[in-house]
C-alpha positions in Angstrom: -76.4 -55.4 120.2 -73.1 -56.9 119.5 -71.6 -54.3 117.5 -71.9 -51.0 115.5 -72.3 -52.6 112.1 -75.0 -54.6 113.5 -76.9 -51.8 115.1 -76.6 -49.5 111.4 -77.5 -52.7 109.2 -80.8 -53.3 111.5 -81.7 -49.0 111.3 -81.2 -49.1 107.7 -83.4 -52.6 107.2 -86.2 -50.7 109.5 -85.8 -46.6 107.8 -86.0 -48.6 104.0 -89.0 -51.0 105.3 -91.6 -50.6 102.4 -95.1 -48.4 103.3 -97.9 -48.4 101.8 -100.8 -46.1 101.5 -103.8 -45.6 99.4 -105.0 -42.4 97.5 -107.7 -43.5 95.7 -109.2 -45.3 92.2 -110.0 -44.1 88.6 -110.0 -46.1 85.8 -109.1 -49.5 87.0 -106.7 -48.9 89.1 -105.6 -48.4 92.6 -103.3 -45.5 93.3 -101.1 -45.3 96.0 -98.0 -44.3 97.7 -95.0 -46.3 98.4 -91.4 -45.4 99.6 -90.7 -49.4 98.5 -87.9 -47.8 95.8 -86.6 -45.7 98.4 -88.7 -42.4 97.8 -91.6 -41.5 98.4 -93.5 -41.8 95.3 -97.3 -42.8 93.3 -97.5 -45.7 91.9 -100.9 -47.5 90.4 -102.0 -51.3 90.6 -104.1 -52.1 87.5 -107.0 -54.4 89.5 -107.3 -56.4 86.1 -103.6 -57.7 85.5 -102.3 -57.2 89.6 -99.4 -55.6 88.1 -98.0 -51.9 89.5 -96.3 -48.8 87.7 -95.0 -46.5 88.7 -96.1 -42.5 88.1 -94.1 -40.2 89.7 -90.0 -40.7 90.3 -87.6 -39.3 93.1 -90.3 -38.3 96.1 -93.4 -36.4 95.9 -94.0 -33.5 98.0 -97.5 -32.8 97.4 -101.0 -34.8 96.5 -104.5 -34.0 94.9 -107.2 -36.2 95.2 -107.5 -38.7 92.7 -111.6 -38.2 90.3 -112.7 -41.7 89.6 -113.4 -39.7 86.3 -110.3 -38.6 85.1 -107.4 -41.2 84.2 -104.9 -38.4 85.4 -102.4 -37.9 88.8 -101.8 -34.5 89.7 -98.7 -34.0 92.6 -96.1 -31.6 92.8 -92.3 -32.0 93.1 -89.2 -29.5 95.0 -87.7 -28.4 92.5 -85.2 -25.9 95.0 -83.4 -29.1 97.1 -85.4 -29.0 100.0 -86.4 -25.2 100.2 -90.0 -26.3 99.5 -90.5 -24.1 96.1 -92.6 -26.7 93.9 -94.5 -27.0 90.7 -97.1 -29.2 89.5 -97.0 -32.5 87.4 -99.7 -34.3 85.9 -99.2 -38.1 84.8 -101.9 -40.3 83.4 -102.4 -43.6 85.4 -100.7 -45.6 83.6 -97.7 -43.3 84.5 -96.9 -43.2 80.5 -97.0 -39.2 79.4 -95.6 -37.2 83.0 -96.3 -33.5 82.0 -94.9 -30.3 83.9 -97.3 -27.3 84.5 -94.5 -24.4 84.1 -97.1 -21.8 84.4 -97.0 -21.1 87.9 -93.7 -19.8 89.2 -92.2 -22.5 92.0 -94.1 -21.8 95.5 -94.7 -23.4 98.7 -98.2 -25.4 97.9 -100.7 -25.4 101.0 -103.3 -27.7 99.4 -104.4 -28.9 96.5 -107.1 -29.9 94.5 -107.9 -31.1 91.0 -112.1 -31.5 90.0 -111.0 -33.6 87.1 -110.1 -31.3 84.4 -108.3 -28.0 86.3 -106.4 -27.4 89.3 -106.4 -25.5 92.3 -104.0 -25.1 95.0 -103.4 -22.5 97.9 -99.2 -21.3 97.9 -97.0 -18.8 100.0 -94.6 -16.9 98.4 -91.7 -14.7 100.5 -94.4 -11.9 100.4 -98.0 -13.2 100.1 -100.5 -15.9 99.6 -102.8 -17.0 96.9 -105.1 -19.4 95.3 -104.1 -20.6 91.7 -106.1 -22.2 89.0 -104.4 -23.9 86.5 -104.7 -26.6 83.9 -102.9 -29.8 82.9 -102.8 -29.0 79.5 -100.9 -25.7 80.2 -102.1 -22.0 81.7 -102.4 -20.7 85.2 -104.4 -18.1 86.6 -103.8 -16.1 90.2 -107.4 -15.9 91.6 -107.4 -14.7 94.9 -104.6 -13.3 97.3 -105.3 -13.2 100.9 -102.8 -11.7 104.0 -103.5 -15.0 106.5 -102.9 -18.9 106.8 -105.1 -20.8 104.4 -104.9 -24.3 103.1 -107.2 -25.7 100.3 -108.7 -29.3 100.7 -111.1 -29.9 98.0 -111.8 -29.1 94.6 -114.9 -29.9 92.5 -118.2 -28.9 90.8 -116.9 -25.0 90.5 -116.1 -24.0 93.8 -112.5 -24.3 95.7 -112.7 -24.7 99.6 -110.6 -25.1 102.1 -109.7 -23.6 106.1 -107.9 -20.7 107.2 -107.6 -18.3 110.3 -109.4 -15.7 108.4 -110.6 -13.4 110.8 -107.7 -13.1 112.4 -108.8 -14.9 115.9 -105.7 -17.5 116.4 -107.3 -19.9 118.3 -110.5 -20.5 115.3 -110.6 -21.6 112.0 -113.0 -20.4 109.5 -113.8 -22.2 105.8 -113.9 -20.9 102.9 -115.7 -21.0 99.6 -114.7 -20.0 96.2 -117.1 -20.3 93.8 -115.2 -19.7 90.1 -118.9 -18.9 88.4 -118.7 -15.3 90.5 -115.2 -15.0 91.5 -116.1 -14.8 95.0 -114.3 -15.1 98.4 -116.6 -16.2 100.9 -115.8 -16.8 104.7 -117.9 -19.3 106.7 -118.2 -19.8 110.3 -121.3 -21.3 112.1 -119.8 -19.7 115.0 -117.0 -16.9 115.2 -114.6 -18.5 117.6 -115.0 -22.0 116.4 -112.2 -24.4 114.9 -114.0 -25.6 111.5 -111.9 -28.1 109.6 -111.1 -30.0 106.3 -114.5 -29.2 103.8 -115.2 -31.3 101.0 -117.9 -30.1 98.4 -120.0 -32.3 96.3 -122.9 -30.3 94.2 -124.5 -27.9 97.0 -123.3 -29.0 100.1 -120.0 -28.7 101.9 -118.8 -31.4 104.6 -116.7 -30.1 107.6 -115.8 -30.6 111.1 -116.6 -28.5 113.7 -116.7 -27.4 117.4 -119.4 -24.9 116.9 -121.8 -26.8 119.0 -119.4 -28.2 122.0 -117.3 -30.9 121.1 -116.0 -31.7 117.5 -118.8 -33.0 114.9 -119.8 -33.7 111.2 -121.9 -31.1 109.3 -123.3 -30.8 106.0 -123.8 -26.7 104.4 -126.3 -26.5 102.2 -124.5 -23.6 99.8 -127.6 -23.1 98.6 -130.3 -22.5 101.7 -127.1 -21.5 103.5 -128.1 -23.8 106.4 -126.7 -26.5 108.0 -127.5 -29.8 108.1 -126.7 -33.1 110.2 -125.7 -36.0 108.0 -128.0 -39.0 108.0 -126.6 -42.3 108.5 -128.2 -45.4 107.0 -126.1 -47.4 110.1 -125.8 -46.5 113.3 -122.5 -48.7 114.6 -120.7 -44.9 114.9 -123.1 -44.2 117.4 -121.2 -46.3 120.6 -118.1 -44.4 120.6 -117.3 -40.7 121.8 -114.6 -39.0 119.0 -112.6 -36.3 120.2 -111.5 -35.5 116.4 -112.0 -36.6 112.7 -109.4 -38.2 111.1 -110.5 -38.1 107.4 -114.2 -37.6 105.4 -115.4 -37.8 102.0 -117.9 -38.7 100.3 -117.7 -42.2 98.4 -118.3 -42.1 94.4 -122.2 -43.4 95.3 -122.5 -40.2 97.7 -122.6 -42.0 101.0 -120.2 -40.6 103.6 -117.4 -41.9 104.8 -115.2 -41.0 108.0 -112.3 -42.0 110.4 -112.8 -41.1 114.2 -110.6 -41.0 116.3 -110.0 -40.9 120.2 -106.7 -41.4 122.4 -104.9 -42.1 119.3 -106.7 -45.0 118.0 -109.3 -45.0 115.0 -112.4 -46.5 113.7 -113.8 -46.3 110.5 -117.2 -46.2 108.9 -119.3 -45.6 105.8 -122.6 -44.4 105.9 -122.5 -45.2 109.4 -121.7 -49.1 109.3 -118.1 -49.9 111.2 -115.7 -50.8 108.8 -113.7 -53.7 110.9 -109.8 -53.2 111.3 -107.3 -54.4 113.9 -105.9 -51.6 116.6 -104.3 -49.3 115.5 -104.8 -46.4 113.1 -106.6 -45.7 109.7 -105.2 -42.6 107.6 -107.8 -42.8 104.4 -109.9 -45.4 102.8 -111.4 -45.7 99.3 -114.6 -48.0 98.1 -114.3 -49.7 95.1 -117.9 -51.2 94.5 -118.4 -53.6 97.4 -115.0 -53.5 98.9 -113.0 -50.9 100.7 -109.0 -50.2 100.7 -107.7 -48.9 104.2 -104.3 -47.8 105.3 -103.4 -48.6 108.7 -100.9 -48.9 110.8 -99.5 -48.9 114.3 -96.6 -48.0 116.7 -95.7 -51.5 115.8 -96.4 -52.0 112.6 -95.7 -50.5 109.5 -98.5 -48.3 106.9 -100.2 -51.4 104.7 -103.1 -51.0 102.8 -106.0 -53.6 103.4 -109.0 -55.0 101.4 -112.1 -55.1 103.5 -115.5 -56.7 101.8 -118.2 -54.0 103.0 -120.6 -57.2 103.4 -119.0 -59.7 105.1 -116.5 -57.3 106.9 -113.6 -60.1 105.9 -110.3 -58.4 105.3 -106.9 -59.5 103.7 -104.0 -57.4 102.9 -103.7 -56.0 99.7 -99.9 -54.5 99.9 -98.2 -56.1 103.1 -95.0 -54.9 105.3 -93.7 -57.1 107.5 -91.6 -56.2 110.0 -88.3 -58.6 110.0 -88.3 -60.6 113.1 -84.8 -59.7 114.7 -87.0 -55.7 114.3 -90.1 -57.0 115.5 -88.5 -58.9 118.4 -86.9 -55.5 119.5 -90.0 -54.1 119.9 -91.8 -54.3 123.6 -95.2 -53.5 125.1 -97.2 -50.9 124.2 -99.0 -48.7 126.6 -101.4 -45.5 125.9 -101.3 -43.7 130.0 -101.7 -40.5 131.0 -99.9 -38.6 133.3 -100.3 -34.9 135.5 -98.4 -32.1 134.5 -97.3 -29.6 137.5 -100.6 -27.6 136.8 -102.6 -30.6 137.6 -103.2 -31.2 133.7 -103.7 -34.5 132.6 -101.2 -35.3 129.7 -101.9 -38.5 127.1 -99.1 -40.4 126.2 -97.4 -43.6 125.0 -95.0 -45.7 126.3 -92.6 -48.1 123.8 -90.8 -50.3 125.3 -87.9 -51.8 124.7 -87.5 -56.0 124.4 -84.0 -55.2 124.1 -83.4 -53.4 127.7 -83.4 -54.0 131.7 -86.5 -52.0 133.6 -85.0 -49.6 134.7 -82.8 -48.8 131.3 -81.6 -46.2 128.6 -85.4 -44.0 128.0 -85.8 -41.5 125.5 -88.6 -38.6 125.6 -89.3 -38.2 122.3 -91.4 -35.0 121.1 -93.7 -34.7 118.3 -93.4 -32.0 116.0 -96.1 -29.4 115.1 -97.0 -28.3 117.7 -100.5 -28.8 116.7 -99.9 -32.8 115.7 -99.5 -35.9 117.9 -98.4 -39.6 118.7 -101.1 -41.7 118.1 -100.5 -45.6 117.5 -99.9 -45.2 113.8 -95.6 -45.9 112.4 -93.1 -43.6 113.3 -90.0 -44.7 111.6 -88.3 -42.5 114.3 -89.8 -43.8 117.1 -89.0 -47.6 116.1 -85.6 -46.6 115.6 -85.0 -45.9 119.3 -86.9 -48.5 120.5 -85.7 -51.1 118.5 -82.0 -49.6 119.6 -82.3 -50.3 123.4 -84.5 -47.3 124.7 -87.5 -47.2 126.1 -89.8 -44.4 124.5 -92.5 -41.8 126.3 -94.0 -40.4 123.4 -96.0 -37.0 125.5 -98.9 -35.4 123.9 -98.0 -32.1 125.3 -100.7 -29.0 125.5 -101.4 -28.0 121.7 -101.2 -31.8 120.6 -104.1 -32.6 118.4 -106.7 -35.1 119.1 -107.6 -34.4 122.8 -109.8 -31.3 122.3 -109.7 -27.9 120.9 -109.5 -26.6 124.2 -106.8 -28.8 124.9 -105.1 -28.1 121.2 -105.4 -24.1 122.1 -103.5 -24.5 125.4 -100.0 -23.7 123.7 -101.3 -20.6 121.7 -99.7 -17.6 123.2 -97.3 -19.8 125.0 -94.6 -22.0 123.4 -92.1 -23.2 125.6 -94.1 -22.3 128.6 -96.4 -24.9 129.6 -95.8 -27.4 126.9 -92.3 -27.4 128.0 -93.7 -28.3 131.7 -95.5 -31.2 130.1 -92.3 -32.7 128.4 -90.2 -32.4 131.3 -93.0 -34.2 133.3 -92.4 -37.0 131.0 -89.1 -37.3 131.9 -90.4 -37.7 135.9 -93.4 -39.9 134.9 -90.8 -42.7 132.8 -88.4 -43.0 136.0 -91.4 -43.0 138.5 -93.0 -46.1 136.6 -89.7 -47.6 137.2 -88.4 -47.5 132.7 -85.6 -45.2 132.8 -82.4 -44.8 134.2 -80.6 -42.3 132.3 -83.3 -40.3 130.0 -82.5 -38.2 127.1 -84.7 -35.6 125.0 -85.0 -36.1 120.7 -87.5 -34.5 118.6 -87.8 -33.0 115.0 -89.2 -29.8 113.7 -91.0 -28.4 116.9 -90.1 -31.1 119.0 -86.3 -30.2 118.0 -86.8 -26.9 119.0 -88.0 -28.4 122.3 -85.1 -30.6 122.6 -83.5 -27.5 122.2 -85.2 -25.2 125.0 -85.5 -28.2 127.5 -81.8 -28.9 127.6 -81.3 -25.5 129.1 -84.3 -24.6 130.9 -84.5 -28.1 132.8 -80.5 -28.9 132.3 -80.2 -31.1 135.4 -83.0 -33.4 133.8 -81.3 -34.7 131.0 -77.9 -36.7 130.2 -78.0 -36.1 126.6 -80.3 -34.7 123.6 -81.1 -34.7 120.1 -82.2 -31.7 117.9 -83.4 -32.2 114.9 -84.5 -29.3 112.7 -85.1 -27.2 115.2 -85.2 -23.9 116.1 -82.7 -21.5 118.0 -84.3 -18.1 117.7 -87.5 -16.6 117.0 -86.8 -13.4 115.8 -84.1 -14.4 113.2 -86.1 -17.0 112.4 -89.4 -14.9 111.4 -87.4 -12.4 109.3 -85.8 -15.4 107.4 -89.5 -17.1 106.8 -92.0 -16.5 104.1 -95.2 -15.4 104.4 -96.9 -18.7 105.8 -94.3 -19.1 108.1 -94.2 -15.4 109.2 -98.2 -15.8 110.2 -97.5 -19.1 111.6 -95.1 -17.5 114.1 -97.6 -14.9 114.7 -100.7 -17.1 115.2 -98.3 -19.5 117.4 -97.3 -16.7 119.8 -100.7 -14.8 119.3 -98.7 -11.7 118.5 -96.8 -11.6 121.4 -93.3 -11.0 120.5 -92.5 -9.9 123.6 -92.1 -13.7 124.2 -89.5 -14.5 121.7 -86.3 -13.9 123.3 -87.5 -15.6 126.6 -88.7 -19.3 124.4 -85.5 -18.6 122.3 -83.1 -21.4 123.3 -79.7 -19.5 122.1 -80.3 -16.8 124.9 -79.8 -19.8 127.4 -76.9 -21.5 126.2 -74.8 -21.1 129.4 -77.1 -23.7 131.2 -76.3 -26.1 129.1 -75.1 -29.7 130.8 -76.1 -32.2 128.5 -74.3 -33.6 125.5 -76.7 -32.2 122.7 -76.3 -33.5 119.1 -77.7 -31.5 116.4 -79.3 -33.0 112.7 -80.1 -30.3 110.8 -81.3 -30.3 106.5 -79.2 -27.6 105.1 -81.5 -26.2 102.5 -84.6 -26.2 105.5 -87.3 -23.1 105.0 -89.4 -24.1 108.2 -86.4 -24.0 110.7 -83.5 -22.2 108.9 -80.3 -23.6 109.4 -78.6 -20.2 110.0 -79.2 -19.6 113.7 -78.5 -23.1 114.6 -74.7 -22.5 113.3 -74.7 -18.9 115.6 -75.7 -21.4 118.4 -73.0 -23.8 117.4 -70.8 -21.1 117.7 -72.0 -19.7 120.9 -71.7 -23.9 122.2 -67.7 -24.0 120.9 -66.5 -20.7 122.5 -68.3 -22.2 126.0 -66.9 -25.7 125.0 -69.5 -27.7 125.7 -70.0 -31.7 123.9 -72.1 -31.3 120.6 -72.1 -33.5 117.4 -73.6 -31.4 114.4 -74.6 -33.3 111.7 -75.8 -30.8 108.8 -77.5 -32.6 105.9 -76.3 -31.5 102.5 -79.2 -30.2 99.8 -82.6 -31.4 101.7 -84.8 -29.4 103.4 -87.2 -30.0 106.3 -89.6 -32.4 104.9 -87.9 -35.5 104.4 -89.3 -37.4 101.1 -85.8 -40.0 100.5 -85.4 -42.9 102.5 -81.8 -42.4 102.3 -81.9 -38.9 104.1 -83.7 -40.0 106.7 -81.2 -42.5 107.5 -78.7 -39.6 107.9 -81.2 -38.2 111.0 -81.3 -41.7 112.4 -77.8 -43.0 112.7 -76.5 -40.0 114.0 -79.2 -39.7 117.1 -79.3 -43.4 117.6 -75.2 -43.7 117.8 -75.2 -40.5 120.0 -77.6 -41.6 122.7 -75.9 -45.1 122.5 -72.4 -43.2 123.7 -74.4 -40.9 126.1 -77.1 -43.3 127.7 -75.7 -46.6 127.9 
């Protein structure tokens, strides 16, 4: 790149790219999201007239599913900049009469559903959490408070369900079911230890996945034989590949299922068994509309779009495009899904980016995924694509407690952050220069990868020439006695109670070893990773005088919903490893 000016106009071109994905249909219309006015907000296409509004305005943070049945939206907005305390809208879908629900006092939302005429949702407070019911017309009732991590995912005919760690076991997740008519609680497990995920209910029976019965599969509970079924397929097209992990599932408005499956971070989806056709990549949700079906996919090289696929013919066009602007696409090199062995002999998925951009060997960049229990798969990472299309070549490493690969490979970090993940990520590093990529290699992640941008720069100082944090985290203790409840009990199940660990994964016990240049992006008003120990650290890196930019983001907080904020995590890392690496 010639220049600076260059380099900023192509990273703001590429973080304000328009993305596109669909939520569903009621009434006409096809909801979606869309960041194409620079948030991320709803907006519905009327499939009569082709022409779009817009429902909600300056960045959702929250989504319920959208009832073919009811002409109303319900999503939730931060009302705290950025500290994650929301409360619940409800717009029709022509986005004409937007209407808040004040009846519930702001809270951190984890889940929510509407049936078509009330709401439910799971929430944290500093002290506890809780299901809430409440209505779009006004009124909110507390149902049920429960002392451990629990998400609701559907919503409909009476009965709220969703996933937790309810029995306490950190390594298994049970469902459960609450059924309004009785005001009962109920726990479900076909097998204690088991990780049982995502239910959906329709009538009597409850749709989950589960590892139960050896590797991840589809089930149907009947609620009211309290048996399980195996869902019957009209098609059998699913039937040729192995999944590892289920994407998405639902049933469509005709009661056939639908699901995404998904293995070494690729997808394939199907309904009622029949392959729905889609180039490589990944699928995040689809949605039939009588004979046709809207899909979002994406890739590492392309951005979220949402295509039309005629169920018969299996012909496809794209509904809501986003092109990637040739001097960006041109930027953008092979990519390559490999795997790699960790010290321990463990094999460790990853993808490569390259770089059109860059001499092999060049500039690399080990970029780490937050989480931990999430992944690279080949779906858009504006983050990524921002390094890459900079001049560095990318390993993206699904460490040990990635999704995707496994429950026993998802469980390997439990009881050991910054242990043997850590290993992996600093293999990465090894693995790029070996296959003859990297030169110089730096460390950037967000959110748990920060944190092990953080820890690798002075556990493994002699492997790195510089570093990004981003949102990261410094110190455990501090930063369990600054959470809420959620994040208290996700610092518990992460460590499985062993706090003994803390100071020894903490990264501001360690400063001394650091070598590398590090710069730190930090959200000011950030709940998940408080910003207060990371200025302690700062502190502790001026009195030793070692090279830091910090780059504190005024009134956001960790999850980034405005186009324009994300820009103010990109510049900074991409300018800093241009200084550092090149």
């Amino acid at each position: 790149m010639s220049s600076i000016a260059e380099k900023l106009k192509i990273l703001e071109t590429l973080v304000k790219l328009p993305s596109y994905r669909v939520i569903g249909y009621t009434h006409g219309h096809i909801v979606y999201s869309s960041n194409v006015e620079g948030t991320i907000d709803i907006w519905s296409l009327n499939m009569n007239t082709k022409r779009s509004v817009k429902i909600s305005k300056g960045g959702i943070h929250s989504l319920a599913p959208v009832r073919p049945k009811s002409p109303l939206i319900v999503y939730t907005y931060d009302v705290s900049k950025g500290k994650e305390l929301q409360q619940v809208f409800v717009n029709d879908v022509e986005g004409k009469n937007e209407v808040k629900i004040e009846d519930m006092p702001p809270r951190r939302v984890l889940g929510i559903g509407f049936d078509g005429e009330t709401i439910a949702l799971a929430t944290a407070s500093k002290g506890s959490m809780e299901l809430w019911l409440l209505r779009p017309k006004g009124g909110a009732e507390m149902l049920y408070n429960i002392n451990a991590i629990v998400f609701v995912t559907d919503y409909n005919d009476g009965k709220i369900v969703g996933q937790g760690i309810l029995k306490g076991n950190p390594r298994a997740y049970e469902i459960f079911i609450y059924d309004l008519s009785k005001s009962e609680f109920i726990i479900y497990t076909p097998k204690d230890g088991s990780v049982n995920k995502n239910p959906k209910v329709r009538d009597n029976y409850v749709l989950f996945s589960t590892t139960a019965f050896g590797d991840e599969k589809l089930v149907l509970y009947n609620l009211e034989t309290g048996k399980l079924e195996e869902p019957r397929f009209t098609y059998d097209d699913y039937k040729k590949y192995a999944f590892t992990e289920y994407v998405e599932f639902d049933w469509t408005p005709e009661g056939k299922i639908w699901f995404i499956g998904k293995r070494n971070g690729r997808t394939k989806a199907f309904i009622d068994g029949r392959e729905i056709p889609m180039p490589e990549g990944f699928s995040e949700y689809l949605v039939q509309v009588n004979d046709k079906v809207y899909v979002t996919h994406s890739s590492l090289a392309n951005p979220p779009q949402i295509y039309e696929v005629n169920i018969n013919t299996g012909e496809y066009n794209v509904l809501f495009k986003s092109e990637l602007p040739n001097e960006i696409a041109s930027r953008i090199g092979k990519v390559h899904f490999v795997e790699y062995t960790s010290k321990d002999g463990l094999k460790i998925p990853a993808f490569i980016i390259e770089s059109n951009t860059s001499p092999k060997p060049g500039p690399a960049v080990v970029y780490v995924h937050g989480g931990p229990w999430a992944e690279v798969a080949d779906r858009w990472s504006v983050l990524i694509t921002s390094l890459v299309v900079s001049g560095f070549h990318v390993i993206a490493p699904n460490f040990r407690g990635s999704t995707g690969y496994g429950e026993h490979f998802r469980r390997l970090n439990i009881g050991d952050p910054g242990g043997g993940d850590l290993v992996d990520v600093v293999k990465a590093a090894e693995f790029i220069k070996e296959k003859g990529l990297a030169s110089k290699v730096a460390i950037m992640g967000y959110s748990y990868g920060g944190y092990m941008a953080f820890l690798a720069l002075v556990k493994s100082p002699e492997v790195w020439s510089a570093g990004v944090a981003g949102a990261g985290i410094v110190d455990w203790e501090e930063s369990y006695e600054l959470s809420d409840a959620f994040f208290k009990q996700f610092i518990n199940v992460l460590f499985d109670n062993k706090r003994e660990l803390w100071s020894d994964r903490s990264p501001i016990h360690f400063v001394k070893n650091l070598r590398a240049p590090i710069c730190i992006i930090h959200p000011q008003n950030d709940t998940r990773t408080p910003l207060r120990p990371v200025l302690r650290y700062v502190m502790k890196l001026l009195e030793l005088g070692r090279t830091f930019e910090l780059h504190v983001i005024p009134d956001i907080g960790h999850a980034i919903r405005n186009m324009d904020d994300l820009l103010k995590i990109v510049m900074p890392a991409v300018t800093f490893l241009d200084k550092y690496l090149k």
